[in-house]
N, C-alpha and C positions, 0 to 999 in steps of 0.2 A: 483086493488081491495084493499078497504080498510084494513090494516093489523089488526086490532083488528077483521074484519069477517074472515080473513082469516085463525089466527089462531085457532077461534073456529070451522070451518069446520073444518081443519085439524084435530083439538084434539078430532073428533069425531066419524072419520074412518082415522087416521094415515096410510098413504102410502109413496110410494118412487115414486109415480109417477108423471109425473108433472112436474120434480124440474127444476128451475132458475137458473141461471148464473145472478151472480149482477156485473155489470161493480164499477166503483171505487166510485164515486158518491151514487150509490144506496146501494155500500157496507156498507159505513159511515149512511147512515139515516136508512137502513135497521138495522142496530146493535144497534145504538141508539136508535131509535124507541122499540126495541124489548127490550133494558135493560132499559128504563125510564116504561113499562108497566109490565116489573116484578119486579120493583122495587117498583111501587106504588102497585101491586097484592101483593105482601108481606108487606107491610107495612098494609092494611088495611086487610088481613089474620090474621097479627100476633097483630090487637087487637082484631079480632074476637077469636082467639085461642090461642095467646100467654100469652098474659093480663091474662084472667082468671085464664090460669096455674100458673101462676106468683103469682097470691093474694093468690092462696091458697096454694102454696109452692111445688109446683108439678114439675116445672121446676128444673132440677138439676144444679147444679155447675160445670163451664164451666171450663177444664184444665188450671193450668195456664202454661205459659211458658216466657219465659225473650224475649222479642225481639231483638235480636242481630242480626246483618247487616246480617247475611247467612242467621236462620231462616227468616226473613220477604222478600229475596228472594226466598226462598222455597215458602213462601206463597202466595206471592202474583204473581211468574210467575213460579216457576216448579210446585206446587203444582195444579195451575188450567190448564196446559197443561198436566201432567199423566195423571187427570180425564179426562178428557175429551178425552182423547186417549183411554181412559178406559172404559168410559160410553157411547160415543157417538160414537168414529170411526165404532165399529161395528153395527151401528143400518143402517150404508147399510153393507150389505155381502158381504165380500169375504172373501177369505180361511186367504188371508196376513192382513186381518182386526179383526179377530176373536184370530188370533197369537198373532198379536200385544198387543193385549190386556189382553189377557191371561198372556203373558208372563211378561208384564209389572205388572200386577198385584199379581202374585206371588212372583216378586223382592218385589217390594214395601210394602209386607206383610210381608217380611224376613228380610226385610234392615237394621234390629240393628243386624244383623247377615251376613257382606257381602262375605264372602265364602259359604256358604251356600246359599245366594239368590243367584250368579252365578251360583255355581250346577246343585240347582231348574233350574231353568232358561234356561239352557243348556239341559236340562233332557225333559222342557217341551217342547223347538224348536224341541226335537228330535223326542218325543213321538206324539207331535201335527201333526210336517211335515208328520210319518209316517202316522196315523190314516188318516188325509186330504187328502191326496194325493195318497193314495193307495186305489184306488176306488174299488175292490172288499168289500170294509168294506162299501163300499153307505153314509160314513158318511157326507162328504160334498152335496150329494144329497137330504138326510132328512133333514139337515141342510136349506138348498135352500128352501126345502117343507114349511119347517116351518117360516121362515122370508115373503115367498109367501104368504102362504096360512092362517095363524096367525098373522101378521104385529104389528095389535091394541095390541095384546100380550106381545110380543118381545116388544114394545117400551115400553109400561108401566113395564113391568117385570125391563127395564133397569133404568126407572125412580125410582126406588121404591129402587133397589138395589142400587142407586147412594145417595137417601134422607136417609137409613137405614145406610151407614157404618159413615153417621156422627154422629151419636148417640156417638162413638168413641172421639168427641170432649169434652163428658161430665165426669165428675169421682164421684164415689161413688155414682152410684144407684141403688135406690130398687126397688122395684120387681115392681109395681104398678109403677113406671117410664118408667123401662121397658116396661112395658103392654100398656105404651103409647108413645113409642118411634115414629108412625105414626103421633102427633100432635105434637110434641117436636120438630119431624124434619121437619113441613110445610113447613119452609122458602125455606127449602132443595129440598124438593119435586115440587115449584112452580120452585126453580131455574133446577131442571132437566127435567122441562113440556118445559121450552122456550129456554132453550138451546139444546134439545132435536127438540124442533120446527127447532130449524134454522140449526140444523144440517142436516137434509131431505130435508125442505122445498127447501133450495138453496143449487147447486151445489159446491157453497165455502163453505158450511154455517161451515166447519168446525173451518176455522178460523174467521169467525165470533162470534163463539161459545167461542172461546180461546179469542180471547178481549175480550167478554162479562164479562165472569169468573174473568179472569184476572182484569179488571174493578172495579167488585166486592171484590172478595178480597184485593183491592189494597185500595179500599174505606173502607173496614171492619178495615185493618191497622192503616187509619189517623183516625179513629175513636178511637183505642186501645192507639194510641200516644196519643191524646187529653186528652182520661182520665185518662191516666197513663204513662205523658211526664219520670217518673226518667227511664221507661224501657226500 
């Protein structure tokens, strides 16, 4: 099936059923296929919606930071593997997928504090393990209910929460930037539609998902070199 139909069936009732095993071959066209399609979906998004914010000053100013050999490994390989441990592991369920990410997500929300994020951390495997796993609480069985029986839900609820914490990347804004933190973050949002695809769609698509990102970020970098080689 052609993958441009494919993936707008999927994005139109999001299921886990279905999914693929891509052998080595179709892993490579499959991930490239899917990052040259959200790379031109964002390119021609962000003149439909970025441009405009842009001319009238709506776009806020992006953090800056020094690129130094650790960060730009942070960026461009630890930083697209958390997410995506983050945002996407759990969009198929289980108990050690819903963990994983929680727990990763609390560290990496405390981490200019790292005694403190191990605590959190420790506190949450414990708190998590007990609630999961102690089935008179039925937590993991509502849980099940709802990734079943709410799917289209669940995936966009993680798309949304995945294109909102970049907002994060920007400093000093107002209110009315805020207010449009949904069009600020588009690029965000297309990259958590097709990363989010191929994480379902196919049985590896996890790391598919993690080169894609990775890809991207790594592309975002030679682009920050280019226009600002002293950093």
């Amino acid at each position: 099936m052609n993958i441009v139909k494919d993936i707008f069936i999927f994005l139109k009732s999001p299921t886990t059923a279905g999914r693929i095993r891509l052998q080595t071959l179709g892993f490579v066209k499959t991930g490239l296929a899917c990052y040259l399609l959200m790379m031109l979906t964002i390119f021609f998004v962000g003149i439909i919606v970025i441009s405009p914010l842009s001319y009238f000053g709506l776009m806020p100013e992006k953090s800056k930071m020094d690129l130094i050999l650790q960060k730009v490994v942070i960026i461009a390989v630890v930083g697209p593997v958390c997410e995506e441990l983050i945002f996407r592991l759990p969009l198929i369920f289980t108990k050690r997928n819903l963990l994983i990410a929680i727990v990763l997500l609390v560290f990496l929300l405390n981490k200019s504090d790292i005694p403190r994020a191990i605590v959190l951390s420790i506190v949450i495997i414990g708190v998590g393990l007990f609630l999961l796993y102690y089935k008179k609480f039925r937590i993991t069985e509502f849980l099940e209910n709802v990734w079943k029986n709410h799917y289209t839900f669940v995936f966009y609820i993680f798309v949304l929460l995945f294109a909102c914490i970049h907002i994060t990347n920007y400093r000093d804004l107002s209110f009315i930037q805020y207010c449009l933190t949904p069009l600020i973050v588009v690029p965000q949002l297309i990259m958590g539609i097709f990363f989010g695809y191929t994480r379902v769609r196919y049985k590896n698509g996890l790391i598919i998902s993690i080169f894609m990102h990775i890809c991207l970020n790594s592309l975002s970098l030679l682009f920050a070199f280019r226009l600002n080689p002293d950093s």
